[in-house]
Each structure stands twice: as structure tokens, then as C-alpha cells.
C-alpha positions as CSV (number, residue, x, y, z in Angstrom):
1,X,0.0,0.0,0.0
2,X,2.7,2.2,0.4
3,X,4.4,1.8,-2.7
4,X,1.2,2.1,-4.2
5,X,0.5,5.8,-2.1
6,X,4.0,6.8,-3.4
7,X,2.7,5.7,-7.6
8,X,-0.4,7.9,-6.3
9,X,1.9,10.8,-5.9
10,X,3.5,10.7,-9.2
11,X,0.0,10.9,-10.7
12,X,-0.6,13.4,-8.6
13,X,1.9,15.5,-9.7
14,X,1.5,14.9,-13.8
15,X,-2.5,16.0,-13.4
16,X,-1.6,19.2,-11.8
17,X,1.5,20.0,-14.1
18,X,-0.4,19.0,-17.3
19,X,-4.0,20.3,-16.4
20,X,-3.4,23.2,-13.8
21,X,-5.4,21.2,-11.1
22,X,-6.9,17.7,-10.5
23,X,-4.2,16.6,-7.9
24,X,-6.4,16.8,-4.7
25,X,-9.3,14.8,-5.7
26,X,-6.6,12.0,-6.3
27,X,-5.0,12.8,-2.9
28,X,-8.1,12.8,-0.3
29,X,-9.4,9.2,-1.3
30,X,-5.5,8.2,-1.1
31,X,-5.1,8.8,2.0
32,X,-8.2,7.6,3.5
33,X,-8.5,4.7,1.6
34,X,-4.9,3.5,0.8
35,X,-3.2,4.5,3.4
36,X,-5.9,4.2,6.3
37,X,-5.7,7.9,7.9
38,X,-9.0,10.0,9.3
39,X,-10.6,12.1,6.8
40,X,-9.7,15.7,8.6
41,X,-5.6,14.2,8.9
42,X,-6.5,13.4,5.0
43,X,-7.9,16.4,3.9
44,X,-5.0,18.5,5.7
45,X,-2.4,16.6,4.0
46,X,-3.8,16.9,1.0
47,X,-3.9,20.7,1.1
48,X,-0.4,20.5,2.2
49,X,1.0,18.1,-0.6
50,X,-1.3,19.6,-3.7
51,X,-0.3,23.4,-2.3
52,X,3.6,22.9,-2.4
53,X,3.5,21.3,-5.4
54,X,1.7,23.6,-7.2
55,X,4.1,26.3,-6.0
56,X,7.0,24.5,-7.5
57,X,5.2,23.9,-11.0
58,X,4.3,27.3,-11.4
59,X,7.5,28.4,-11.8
60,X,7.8,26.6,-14.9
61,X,5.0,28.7,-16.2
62,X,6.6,31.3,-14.8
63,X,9.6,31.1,-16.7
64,X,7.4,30.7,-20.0
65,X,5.3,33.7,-18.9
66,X,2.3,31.8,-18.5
67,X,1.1,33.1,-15.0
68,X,-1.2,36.5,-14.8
69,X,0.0,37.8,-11.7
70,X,-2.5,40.3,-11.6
71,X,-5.0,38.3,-11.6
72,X,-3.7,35.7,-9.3
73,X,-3.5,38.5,-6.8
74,X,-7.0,39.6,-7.0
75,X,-8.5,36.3,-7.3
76,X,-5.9,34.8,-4.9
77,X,-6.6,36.5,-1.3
78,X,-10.5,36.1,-2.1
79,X,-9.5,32.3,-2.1
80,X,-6.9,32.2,1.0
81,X,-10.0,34.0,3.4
82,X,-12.3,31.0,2.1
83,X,-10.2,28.5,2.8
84,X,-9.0,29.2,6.3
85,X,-12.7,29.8,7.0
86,X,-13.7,26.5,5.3
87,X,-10.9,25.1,7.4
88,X,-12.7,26.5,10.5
89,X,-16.3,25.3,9.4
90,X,-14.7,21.3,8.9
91,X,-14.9,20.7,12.8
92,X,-18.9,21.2,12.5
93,X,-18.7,18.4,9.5
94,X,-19.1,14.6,10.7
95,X,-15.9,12.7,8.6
96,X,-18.8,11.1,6.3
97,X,-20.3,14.7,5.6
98,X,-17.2,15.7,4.3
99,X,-16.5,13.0,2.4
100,X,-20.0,12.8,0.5
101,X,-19.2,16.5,-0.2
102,X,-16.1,15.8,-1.5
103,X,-17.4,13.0,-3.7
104,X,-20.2,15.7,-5.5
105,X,-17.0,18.1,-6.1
106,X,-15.4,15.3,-7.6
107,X,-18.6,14.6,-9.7
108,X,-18.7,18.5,-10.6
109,X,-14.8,18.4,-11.4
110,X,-15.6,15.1,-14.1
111,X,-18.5,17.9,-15.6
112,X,-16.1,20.4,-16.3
113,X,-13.4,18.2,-17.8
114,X,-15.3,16.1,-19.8
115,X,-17.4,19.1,-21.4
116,X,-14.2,21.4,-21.7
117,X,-16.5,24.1,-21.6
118,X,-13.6,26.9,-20.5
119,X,-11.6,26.7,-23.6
120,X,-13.3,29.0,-25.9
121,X,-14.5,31.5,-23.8
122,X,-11.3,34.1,-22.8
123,X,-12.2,36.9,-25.2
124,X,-13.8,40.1,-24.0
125,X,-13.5,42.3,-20.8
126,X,-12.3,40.5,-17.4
127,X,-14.3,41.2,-14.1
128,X,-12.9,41.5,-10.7
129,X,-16.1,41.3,-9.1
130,X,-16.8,38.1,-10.5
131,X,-13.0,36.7,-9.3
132,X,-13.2,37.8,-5.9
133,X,-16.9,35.9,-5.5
134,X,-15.6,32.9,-7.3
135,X,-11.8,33.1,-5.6
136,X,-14.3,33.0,-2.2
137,X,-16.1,30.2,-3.2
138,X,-13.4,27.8,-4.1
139,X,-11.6,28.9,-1.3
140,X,-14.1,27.7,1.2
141,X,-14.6,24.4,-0.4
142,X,-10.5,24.0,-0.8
143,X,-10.9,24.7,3.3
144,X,-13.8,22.0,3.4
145,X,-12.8,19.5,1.3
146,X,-9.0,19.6,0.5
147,X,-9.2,20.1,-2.9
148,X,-7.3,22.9,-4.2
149,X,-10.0,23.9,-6.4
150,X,-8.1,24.0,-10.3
151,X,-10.7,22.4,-12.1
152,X,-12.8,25.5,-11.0
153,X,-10.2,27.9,-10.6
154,X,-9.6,27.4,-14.3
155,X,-12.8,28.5,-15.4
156,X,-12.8,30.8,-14.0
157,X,-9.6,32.7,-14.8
158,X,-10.6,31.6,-18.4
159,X,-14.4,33.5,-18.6
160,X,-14.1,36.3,-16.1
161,X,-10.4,36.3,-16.2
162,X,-10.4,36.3,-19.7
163,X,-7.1,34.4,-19.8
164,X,-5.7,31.8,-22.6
165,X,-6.2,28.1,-21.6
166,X,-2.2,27.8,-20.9
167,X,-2.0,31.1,-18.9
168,X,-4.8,30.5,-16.6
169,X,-3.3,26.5,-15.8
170,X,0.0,28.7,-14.9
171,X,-2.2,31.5,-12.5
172,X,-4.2,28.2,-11.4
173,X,-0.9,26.5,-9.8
174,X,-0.3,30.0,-7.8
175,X,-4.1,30.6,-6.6
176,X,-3.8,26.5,-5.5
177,X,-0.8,27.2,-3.3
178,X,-1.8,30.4,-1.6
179,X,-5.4,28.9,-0.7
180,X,-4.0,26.0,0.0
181,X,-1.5,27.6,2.8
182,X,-4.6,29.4,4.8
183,X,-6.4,25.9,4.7
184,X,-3.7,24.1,6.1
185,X,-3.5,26.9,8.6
186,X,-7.0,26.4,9.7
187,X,-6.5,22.8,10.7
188,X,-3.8,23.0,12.8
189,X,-5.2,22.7,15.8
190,X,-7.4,19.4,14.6
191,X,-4.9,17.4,13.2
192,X,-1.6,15.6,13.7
193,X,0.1,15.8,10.7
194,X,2.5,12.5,9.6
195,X,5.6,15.3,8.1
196,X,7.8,12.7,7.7
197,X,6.0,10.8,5.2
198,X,3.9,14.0,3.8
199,X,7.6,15.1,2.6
200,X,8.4,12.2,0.7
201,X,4.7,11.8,-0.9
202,X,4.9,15.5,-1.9
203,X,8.9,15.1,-3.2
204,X,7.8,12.8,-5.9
205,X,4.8,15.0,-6.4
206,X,6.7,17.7,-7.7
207,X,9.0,15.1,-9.9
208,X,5.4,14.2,-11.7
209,X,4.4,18.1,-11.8
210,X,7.8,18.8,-13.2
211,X,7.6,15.7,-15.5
212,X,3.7,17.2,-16.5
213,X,4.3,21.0,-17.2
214,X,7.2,20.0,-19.7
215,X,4.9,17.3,-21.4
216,X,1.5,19.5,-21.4
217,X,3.4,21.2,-24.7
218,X,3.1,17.6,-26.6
219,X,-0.5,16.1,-25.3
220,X,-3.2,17.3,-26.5
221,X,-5.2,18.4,-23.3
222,X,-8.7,17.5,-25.2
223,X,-7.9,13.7,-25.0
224,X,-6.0,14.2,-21.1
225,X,-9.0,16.0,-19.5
226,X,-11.9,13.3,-20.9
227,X,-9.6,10.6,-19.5
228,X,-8.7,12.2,-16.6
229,X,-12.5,12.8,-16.1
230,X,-13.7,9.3,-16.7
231,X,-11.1,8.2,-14.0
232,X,-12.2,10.6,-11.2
233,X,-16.0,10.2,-12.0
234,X,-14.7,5.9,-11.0
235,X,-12.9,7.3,-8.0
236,X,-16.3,9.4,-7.0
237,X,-18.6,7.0,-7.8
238,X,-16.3,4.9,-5.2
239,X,-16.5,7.3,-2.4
240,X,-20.3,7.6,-2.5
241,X,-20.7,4.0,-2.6
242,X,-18.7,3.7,1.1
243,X,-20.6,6.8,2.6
244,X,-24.1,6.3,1.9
């Protein structure tokens, strides 16, 4: 099993270099269900692994020019205040609450995927308004659910950001680790954190993110995204079979 976790990782760490986001809703059902640990312990680590990770493959877009810093920093804060108070809202949430939420955000994640309805749509006139209510929304459910929110942070920065499919994965990586910092910091004082083997998991992590941001310029992210979605709509499908 923990081989297996450690494979996990890898993949982890190819979804969020080549699509921008995906890595958490591989994560949380890893460690609950491979590698035995409480859903809250789960759900920190999670925030933990996908948020350093993204850091690192960001600056590969970074380099490439591919991140809207502007952007990141209005949508950004918006999502660091929701998830530290999502963070603070879990402790109301039974362990099976969370995960049946967790399981609809995965269903809502294989939506957006499979239908690629983002790509098209970055023409016209941004809106901040829009960012900061979206950049709150996700943050609370990164808070409530580990994820770090890509596959909606990505639409987003695509229709109200009004950024190209490639630019917005980049700003994605960036929003993922600042909201994923506050949520960590909002379970704290819940969980026990493993660090010893949370370092190693997210160390091969950001090999596969490393390994995923140089091949995202050779797949085409059509035929990834569908795939990917098929596999988390399994993994969901999983979840809510064991909680209800």
C-alpha cells in the first residue's frame, strides 16, 4: 500500500502540471482509503502536498510567462480568506459529511473536464467582481474538502479572467498554493500531521508536476481532460458508494 500511495503521488503530480489542477481529488481518497488515515488528517495533507506542489510547477510557467500575476492576486486573497474559513467550518462536519461533499466536487470536477467548456471562452472584458466571489467560493470548499480547487479555478480565470487556456493553468498553480496555505492553517489545531511521510509523498509530487508542465506542450489536453474525467467520475462513484 505504500508503494502504491508513493505511484499515487506521481500521478498526482502529472494531473496538476499537465492540467493546472486535479491533484487533490486524487489525494483525499489516497489517503483515506490506501493508506488508512482520518478524513480531517486526510484532507490537511492533501492541502499540504497539492499546495507545495503547485508552488514548484508554477515556476515553470513562470519562466514561460504563462502566469497572470494580476489576476492571481485579485482572485488569490478572495480564495486564502475562504479557505482558512472553510478550514474552521470542517470541525462542524461529521468525517462522512465531508466525504460525500467531497465526492459531488469530484462529480462537478468530471463535468467540467469532460465538457471542456472553458476553452473557448477568454475573449472580452475581465471582471474582478466576479473573481473575488468565485476566488471565495473555491476557497471555502479547498478549506472543506482539501481540494485545491483547479478544475474550478480554471474556469474561471478563463471567462471572467479572460485568460488563454495555458496562462490560466499557470495562474491556477499559484491561486492552489496560496489557498491551500490558509487551509492548512485552519486545521492545525485538529490534526496531527505525519511530516515525515507527507515530505516524501509531496517530493515525488513535484517530480510528476515537473515531469507534467514540460509534457503538457506535446498532449493534447482534449484527449487528457476526458480521460482524466472518466477516471475521477470511478474514484467518486467509489466514495459515495462507502458513505451512503
Amino acid at each position: 500500500m505504500f508503494i502504491l500511495s508513493l505511484a499515487f503521488a506521481l500521478l498526482i503530480g502529472l494531473s496538476l502540471g499537465i492540467l493546472g489542477g486535479g491533484g487533490s481529488t486524487l489525494a483525499v481518497p489516497v489517503f483515506v482509503y490506501v493508506m488508512d488515515y482520518n478524513v480531517k488528517t486526510a484532507i490537511t495533507m492533501s492541502l499540504l502536498v497539492v499546495g507545495t506542489t503547485s508552488l514548484f510547477g508554477s515556476m515553470r510557467y513562470w519562466k514561460n510567462g504563462q502566469i497572470n500575476f494580476a489576476t492571481a492576486f485579485v482572485f488569490g486573497p478572495a480564495a486564502m480568506m475562504g479557505a482558512f474559513l472553510g478550514a474552521r467550518l470542517a470541525i462542524y462536519f461529521s468525517d462522512t459529511a465531508q466525504l460525500l461533499l467531497f465526492a459531488f466536487v469530484m462529480l462537478v470536477s468530471s463535468y467540467f473536464m469532460f465538457t471542456n467548456k472553458s476553452e473557448d471562452l477568454s475573449e472580452g472584458k475581465s471582471s474582478k467582481a466576479a473573481l473575488l466571489t468565485q476566488g471565495l467560493f473555491v476557497g471555502i470548499l479547498s478549506g472543506l474538502v482539501g481540494v485545491g480547487g483547479g478544475f474550478l479555478i480554471v474556469p474561471a480565470l478563463v471567462i471572467f479572467g479572460k485568460l488563454p487556456m495555458k496562462e490560466a493553468a499557470g495562474t491556477s498553480l499559484l491561486i492552489i498554493a496560496m489557498n491551500s496555505t490558509t487551509g492548512v492553517l485552519g486545521y492545525l489545531d485538529q490534526v496531527q500531521i505525519p511530516w515525515q511521510f507527507v515530505f516524501l509523498f509531496t517530493s515525488i509530487a513535484i517530480v510528476g508536476i515537473f515531469i507534467g508542465s514540460y509534457l503538457v506542450n506535446f498532449i493534447p489536453q482534449r484527449i487528457l481532460k476526458k480521460s482524466f474525467a472518466i477516471f475521477i467520475l470511478f474514484i467518486a462513484m467509489f466514495v459515495l458508494y462507502t458513505n451512503i
